[in-house]
KEKE-3310 file (N, C-alpha, C; in steps of 0.2 Angstrom, whole numbers, plus 5000, padded with zeros to 4 digits):
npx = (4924:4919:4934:4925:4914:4920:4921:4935:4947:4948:4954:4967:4974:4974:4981:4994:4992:4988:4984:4971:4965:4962:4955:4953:4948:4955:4952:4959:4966:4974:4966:4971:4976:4980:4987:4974:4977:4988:4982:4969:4978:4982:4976:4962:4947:4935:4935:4939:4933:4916:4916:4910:4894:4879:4866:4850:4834:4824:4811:4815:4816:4819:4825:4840:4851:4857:4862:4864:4874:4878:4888:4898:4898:4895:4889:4882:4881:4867:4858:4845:4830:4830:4845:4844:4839:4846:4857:4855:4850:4863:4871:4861:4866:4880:4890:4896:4908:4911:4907:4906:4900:4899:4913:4926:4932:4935:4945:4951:4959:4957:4958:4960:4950:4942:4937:4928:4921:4909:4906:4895:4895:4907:4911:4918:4922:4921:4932:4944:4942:4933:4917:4912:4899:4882:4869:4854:4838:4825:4823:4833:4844:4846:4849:4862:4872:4874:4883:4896:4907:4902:4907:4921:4922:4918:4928:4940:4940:4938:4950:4958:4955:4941:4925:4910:4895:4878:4865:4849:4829:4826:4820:4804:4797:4810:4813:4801:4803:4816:4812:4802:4812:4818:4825:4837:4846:4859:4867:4875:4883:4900:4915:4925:4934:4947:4952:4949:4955:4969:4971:4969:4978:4990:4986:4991:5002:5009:5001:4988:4970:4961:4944:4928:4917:4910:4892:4879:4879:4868:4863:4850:4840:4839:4831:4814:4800:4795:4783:4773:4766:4751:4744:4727:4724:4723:4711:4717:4726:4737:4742:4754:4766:4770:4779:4794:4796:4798:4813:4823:4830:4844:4849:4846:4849:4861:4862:4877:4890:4891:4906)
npy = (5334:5345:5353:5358:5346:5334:5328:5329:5317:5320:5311:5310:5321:5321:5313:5316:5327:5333:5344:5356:5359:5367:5363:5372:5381:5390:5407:5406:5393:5376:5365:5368:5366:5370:5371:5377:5389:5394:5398:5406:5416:5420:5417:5424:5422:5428:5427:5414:5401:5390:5375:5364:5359:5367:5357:5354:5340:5330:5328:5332:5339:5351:5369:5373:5385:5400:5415:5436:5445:5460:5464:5458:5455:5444:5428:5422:5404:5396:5383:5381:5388:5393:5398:5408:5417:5421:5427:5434:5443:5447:5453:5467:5469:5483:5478:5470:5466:5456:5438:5422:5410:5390:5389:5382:5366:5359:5352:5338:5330:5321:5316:5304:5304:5307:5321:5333:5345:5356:5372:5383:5396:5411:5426:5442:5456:5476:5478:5468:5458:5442:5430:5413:5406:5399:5388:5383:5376:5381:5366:5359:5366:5367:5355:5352:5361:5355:5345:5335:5336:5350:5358:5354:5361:5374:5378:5376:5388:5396:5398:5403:5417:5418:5421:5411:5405:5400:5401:5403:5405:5420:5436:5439:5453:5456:5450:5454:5468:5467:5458:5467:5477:5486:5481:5484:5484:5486:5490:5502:5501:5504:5499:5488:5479:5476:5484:5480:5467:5469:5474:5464:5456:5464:5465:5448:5448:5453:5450:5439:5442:5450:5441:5446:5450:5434:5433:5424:5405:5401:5410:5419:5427:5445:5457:5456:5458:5473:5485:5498:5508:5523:5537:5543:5553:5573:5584:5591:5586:5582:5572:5560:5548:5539:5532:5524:5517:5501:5491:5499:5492:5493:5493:5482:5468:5457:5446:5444:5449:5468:5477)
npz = (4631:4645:4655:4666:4670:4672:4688:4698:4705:4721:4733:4727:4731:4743:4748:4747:4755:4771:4774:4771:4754:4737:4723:4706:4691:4681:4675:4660:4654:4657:4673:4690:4706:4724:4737:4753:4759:4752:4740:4744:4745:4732:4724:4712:4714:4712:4698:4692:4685:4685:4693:4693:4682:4678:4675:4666:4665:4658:4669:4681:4698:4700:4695:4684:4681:4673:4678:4674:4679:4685:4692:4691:4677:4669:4665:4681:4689:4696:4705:4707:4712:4724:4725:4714:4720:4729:4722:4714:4726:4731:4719:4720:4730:4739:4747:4740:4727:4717:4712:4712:4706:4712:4713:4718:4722:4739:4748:4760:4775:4792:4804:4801:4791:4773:4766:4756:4747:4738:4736:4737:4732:4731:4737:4736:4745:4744:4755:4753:4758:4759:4758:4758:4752:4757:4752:4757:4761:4772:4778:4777:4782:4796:4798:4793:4797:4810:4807:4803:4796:4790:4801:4798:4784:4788:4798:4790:4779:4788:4793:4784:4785:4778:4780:4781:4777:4781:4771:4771:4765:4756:4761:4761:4755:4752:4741:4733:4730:4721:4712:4707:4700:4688:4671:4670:4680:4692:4685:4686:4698:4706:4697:4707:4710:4708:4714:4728:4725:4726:4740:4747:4742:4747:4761:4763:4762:4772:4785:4787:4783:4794:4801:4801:4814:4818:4810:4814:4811:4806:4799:4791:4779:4779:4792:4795:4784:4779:4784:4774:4785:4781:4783:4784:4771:4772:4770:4760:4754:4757:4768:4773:4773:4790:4794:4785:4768:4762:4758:4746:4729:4729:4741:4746:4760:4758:4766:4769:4781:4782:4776)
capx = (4921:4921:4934:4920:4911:4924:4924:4944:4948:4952:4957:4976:4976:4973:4986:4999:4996:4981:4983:4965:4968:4959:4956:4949:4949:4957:4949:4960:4972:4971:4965:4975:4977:4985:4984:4972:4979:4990:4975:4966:4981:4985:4972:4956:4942:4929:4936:4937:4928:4914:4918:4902:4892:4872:4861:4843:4836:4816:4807:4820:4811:4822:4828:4844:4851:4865:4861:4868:4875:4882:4893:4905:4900:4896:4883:4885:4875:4862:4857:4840:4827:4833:4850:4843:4835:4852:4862:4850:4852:4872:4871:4861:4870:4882:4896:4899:4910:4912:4905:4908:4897:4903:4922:4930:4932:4941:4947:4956:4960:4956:4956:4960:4944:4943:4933:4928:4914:4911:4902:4888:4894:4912:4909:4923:4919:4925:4941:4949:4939:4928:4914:4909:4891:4882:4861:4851:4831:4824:4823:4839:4847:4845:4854:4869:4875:4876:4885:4906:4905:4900:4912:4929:4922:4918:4934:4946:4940:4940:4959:4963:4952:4938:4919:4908:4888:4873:4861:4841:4826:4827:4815:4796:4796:4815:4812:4796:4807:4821:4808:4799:4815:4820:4828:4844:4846:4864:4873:4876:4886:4906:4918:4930:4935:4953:4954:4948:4961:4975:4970:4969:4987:4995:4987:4990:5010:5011:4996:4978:4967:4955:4940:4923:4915:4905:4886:4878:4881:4863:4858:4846:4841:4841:4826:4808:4795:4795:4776:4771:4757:4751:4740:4723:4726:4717:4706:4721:4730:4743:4744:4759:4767:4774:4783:4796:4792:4802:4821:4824:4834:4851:4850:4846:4853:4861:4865:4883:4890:4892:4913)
capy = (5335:5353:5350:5356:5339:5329:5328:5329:5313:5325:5309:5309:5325:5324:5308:5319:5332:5331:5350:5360:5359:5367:5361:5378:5380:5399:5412:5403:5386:5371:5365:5371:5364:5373:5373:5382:5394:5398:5398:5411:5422:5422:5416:5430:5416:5430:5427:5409:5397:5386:5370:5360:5362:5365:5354:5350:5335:5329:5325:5335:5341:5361:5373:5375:5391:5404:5422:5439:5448:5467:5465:5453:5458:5439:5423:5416:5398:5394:5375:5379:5396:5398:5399:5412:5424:5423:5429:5441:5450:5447:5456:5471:5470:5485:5477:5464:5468:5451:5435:5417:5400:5384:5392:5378:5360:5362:5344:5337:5323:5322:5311:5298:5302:5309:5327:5337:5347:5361:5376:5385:5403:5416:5431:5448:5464:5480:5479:5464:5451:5435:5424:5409:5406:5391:5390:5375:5378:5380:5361:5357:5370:5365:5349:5355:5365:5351:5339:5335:5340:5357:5361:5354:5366:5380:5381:5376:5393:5404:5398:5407:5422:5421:5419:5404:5408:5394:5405:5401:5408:5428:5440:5440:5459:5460:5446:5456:5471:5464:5456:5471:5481:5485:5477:5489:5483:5486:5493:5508:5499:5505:5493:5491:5472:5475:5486:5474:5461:5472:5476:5455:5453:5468:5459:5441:5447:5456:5446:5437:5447:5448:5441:5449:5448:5431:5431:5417:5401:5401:5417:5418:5432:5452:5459:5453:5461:5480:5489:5504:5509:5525:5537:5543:5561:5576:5584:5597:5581:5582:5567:5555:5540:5540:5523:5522:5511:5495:5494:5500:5487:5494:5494:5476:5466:5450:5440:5447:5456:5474:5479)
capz = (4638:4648:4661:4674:4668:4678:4692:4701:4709:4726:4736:4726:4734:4751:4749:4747:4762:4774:4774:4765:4747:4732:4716:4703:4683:4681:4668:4654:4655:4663:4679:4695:4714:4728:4748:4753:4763:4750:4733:4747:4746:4727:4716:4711:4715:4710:4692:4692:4682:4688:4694:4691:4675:4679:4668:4667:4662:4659:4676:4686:4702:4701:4689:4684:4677:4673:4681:4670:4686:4684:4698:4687:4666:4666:4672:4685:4691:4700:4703:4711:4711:4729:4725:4709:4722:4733:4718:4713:4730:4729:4713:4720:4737:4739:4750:4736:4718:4713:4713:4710:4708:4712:4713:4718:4726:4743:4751:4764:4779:4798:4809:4796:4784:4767:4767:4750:4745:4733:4740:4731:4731:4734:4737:4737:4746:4742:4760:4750:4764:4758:4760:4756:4754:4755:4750:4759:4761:4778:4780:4776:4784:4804:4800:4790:4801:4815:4806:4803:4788:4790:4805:4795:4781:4791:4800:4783:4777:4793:4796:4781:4784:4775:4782:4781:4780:4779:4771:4768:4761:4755:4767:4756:4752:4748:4734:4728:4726:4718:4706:4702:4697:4682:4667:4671:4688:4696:4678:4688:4701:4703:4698:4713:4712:4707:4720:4731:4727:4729:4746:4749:4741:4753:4768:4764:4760:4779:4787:4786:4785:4801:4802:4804:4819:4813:4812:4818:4804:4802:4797:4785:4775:4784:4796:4791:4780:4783:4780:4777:4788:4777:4786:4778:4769:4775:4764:4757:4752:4759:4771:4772:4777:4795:4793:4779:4765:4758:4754:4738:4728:4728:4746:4748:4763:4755:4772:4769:4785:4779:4778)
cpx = (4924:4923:4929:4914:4912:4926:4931:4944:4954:4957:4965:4978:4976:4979:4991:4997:4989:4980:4975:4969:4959:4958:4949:4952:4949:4954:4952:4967:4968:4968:4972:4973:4982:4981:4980:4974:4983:4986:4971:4971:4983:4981:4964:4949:4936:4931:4935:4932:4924:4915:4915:4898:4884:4868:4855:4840:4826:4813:4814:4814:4811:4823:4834:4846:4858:4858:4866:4868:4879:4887:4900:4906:4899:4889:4887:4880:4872:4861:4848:4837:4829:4840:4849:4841:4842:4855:4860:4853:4861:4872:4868:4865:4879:4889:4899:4901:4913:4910:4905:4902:4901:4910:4926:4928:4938:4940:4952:4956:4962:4953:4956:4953:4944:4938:4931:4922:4917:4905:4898:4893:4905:4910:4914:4919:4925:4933:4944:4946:4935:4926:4911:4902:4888:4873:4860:4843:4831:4823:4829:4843:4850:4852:4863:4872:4876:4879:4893:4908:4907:4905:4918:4928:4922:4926:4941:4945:4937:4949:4960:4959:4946:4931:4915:4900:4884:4868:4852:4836:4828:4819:4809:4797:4804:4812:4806:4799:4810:4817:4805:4804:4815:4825:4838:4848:4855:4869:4877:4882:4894:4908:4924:4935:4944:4955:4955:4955:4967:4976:4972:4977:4991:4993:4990:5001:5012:5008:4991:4975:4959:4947:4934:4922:4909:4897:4885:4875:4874:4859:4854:4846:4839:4830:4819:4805:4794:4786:4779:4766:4756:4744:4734:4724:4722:4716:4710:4726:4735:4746:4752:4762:4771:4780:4788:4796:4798:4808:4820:4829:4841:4853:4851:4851:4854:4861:4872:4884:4892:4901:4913)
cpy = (5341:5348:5352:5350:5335:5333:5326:5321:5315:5319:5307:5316:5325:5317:5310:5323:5332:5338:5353:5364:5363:5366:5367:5375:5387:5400:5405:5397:5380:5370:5366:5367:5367:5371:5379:5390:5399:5402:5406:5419:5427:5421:5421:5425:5420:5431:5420:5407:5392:5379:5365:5362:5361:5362:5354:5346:5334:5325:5328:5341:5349:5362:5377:5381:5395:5412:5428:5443:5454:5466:5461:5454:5451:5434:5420:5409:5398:5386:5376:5388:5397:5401:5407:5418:5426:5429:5435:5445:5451:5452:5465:5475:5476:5483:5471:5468:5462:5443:5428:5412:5394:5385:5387:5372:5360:5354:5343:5330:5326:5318:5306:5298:5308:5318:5330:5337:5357:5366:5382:5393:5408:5422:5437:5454:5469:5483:5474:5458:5447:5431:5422:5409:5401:5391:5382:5382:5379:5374:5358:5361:5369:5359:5349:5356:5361:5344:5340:5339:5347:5361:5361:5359:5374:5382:5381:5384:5399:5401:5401:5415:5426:5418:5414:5405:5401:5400:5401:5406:5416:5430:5441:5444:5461:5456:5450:5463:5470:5463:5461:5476:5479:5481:5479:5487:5483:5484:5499:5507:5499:5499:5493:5483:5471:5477:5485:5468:5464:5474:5469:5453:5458:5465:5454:5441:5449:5451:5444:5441:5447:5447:5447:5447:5442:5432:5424:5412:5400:5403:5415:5426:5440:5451:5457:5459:5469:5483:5494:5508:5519:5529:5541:5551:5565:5580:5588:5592:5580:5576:5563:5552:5542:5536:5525:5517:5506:5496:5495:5494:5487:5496:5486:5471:5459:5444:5442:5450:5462:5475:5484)
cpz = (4641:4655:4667:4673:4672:4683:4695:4704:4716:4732:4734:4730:4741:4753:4750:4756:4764:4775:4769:4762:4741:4725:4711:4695:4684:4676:4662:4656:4658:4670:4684:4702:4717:4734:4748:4756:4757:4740:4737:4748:4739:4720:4716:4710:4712:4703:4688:4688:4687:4687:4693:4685:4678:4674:4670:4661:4662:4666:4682:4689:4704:4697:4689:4680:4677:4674:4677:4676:4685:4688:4694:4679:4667:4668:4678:4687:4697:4699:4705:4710:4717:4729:4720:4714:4725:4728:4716:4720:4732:4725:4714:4728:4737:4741:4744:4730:4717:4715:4707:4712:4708:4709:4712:4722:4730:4748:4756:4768:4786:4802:4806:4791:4778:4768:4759:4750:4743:4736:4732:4728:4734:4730:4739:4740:4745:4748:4759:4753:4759:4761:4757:4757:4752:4754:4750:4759:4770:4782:4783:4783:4792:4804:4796:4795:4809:4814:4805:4799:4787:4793:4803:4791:4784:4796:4796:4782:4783:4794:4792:4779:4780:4779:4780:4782:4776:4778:4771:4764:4762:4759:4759:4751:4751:4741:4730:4726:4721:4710:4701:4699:4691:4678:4668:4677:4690:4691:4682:4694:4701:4702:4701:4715:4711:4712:4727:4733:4727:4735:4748:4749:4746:4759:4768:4762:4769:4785:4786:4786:4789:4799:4804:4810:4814:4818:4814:4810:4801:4797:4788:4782:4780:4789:4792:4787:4783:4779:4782:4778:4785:4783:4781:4777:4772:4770:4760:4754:4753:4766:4767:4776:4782:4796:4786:4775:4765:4756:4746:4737:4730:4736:4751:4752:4759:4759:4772:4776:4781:4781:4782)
residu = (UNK:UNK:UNK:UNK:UNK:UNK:UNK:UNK:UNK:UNK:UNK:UNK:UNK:UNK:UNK:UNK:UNK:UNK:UNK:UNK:UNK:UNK:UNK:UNK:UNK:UNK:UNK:UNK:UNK:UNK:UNK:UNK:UNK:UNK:UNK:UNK:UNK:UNK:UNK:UNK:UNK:UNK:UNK:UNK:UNK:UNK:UNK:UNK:UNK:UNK:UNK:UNK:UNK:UNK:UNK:UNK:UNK:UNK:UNK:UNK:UNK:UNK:UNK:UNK:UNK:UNK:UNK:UNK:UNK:UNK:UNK:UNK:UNK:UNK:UNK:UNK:UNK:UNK:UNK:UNK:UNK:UNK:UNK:UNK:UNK:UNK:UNK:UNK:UNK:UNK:UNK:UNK:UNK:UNK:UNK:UNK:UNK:UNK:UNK:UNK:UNK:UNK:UNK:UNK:UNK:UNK:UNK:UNK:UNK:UNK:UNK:UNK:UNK:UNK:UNK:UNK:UNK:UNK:UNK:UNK:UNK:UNK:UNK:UNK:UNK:UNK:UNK:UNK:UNK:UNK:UNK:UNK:UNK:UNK:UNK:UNK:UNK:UNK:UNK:UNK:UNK:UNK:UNK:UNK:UNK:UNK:UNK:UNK:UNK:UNK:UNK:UNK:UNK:UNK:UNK:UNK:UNK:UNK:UNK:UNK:UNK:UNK:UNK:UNK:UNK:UNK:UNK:UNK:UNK:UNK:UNK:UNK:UNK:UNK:UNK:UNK:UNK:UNK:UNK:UNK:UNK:UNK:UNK:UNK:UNK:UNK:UNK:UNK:UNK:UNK:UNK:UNK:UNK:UNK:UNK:UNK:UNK:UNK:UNK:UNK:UNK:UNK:UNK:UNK:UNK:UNK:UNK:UNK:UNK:UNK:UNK:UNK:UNK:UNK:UNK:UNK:UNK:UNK:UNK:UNK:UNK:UNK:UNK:UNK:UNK:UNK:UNK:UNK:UNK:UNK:UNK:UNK:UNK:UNK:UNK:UNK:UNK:UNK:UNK:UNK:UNK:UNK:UNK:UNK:UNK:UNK:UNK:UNK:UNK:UNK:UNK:UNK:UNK:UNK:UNK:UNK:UNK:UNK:UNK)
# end
C-alpha cells in the first residue's frame, strides 16, 4: 500500500506540541513531520509528493484525475473538474512556477480540540512567497469560510507567511480560452522555481517573509466576462475593434495576487 493511502494518525502529533504541525512524503524517502513554522522555512512543498491518492470508483458523482502541468514537468491532482479548471489556470498563470496538490496534512490543538485538514492546492511564485489554495463550488463556499475550521487554518498558514485563498468557480470566457488553446499550452514558460526557493530560504534565515496585502478569503476567479463589441467595417475594410478582445491564455488571472 502507497504511503499516500494511509492516512497519518495526526492526533499523536498534536499530543506532543499543540503547535501547527505538518505531516508531507518528500520527492524520495519516507514520510516526514515538522512544525509548521519550521516545514514552511525548509522543505520545497512545490516538489512534494501528494498526500491523498485520487481514485474513482462506479456510481461516483465527480471525476477524479491527474493534470500534465508545464509549470512543474509533472501531474498534478484534481479531485473534482472544478478543481481541473483551477489548475489549468495555475499552470497558464504567469505569477506561479510551481505547484502542488494535496501537499500536505497540517494539524494542530486549540482550545483543547483536535484540528487537521489537507488543503487542495500550494502554490510558489517567482519572489519566494506562497499560497495555499483551497477549491469549494459556489455553494459550499459562503459557509466555509464562516466556520472554525476555516479561521484556525487560515491563520496556521499566515503566521508563517504564506496566503490562504477560498477560491470558486473560474470566470466563463477565461475557462473557454484556456479550453480552446492548444495542445503546447505553457511549454514556453521560464523555469524560476529554484530561484524562487532560494529567495524563501535567504528570508526565512533573516526574517518571514511579508505578507501580501490579503485579498478578500472569498475571492473567486478575476474580473467577469470581457466582450468585444466589434464595429461594422467600412466599405474599404478596414473597420476595427474598439474594445480589446479576451485574455490570451498566458495572461490568465488565476485568483493568485500578482508578486
Amino acid at each position: 500500500m502507497k504511503a499516500a493511502d494511509r492516512k497519518p494518525n495526526l492526533k499523536l502529533l498534536t499530543a506532543v506540541s499543540a503547535e501547527p504541525q505538518v505531516w508531507y512524503l518528500p520527492p524520495h524517502g519516507n514520510p516526514n513531520a515538522l512544525l509548521l513554522e519550521q516545514a514552511a522555512a525548509e522543505v520545497p512543498f512545490e516538489d512534494v509528493r501528494p498526500v491523498r491518492t485520487m481514485k474513482n470508483w462506479r456510481g461516483k458523482t465527480y471525476f477524479s484525475g491527474l493534470y500534465w502541468a508545464a509549470t512543474n514537468g509533472r501531474h498534478v491532482p484534481y479531485e473534482t473538474w472544478l478543481e481541473k479548471r483551477r489548475v489549468t489556470a495555475l499552470d497558464f498563470s504567469r505569477s506561479v512556477v510551481g505547484i502542488t496538490g494535496q501537499p500536505m496534512w497540517v494539524c494542530g490543538r486549540q482550545d483543547g480540540k483536535h484540528w487537521e485538514h489537507c488543503p487542495d492546492y500550494f502554490v510558489l511564485h517567482p519572489d519566494g512567497t506562497a499560497t495555499v489554495i483551497e477549491v469549494k463550488n459556489q455553494y459550499l463556499q459562503p459557509r466555509f469560510v464562516e466556520t472554525d475550521r476555516y479561521r484556525w487554518i487560515r491563520d496556521a498558514f499566515v503566521s508563517v507567511g504564506w496566503e490562504y485563498l477560498v477560491v470558486t468557480e473560474l470566470d466563463p470566457q477565461t475557462w473557454q480560452n484556456l479550453a480552446a488553446s492548444p495542445p503546447t499550452r505553457g511549454t514556453s514558460k521560464p523555469r524560476s522555481s529554484k530561484l524562487a526557493r532560494s529567495r524563501r530560504r535567504s528570508w526565512s534565515s533573516s526574517a518571514k517573509p511579508a505578507t501580501r496585502s490579503s485579498p478578500s478569503p472569498t475571492c473567486g476567479a478575476s474580473s467577469g466576462p470581457r466582450s468585444s463589441s466589434s464595429t461594422s467595417p467600412s466599405r474599404s475594410g478596414r473597420g476595427r475593434s474598439s474594445t480589446p478582445g479576451p485574455k490570451a491564455p498566458s495572461e490568465v488571472d488565476c485568483g493568485c495576487p500578482e508578486p
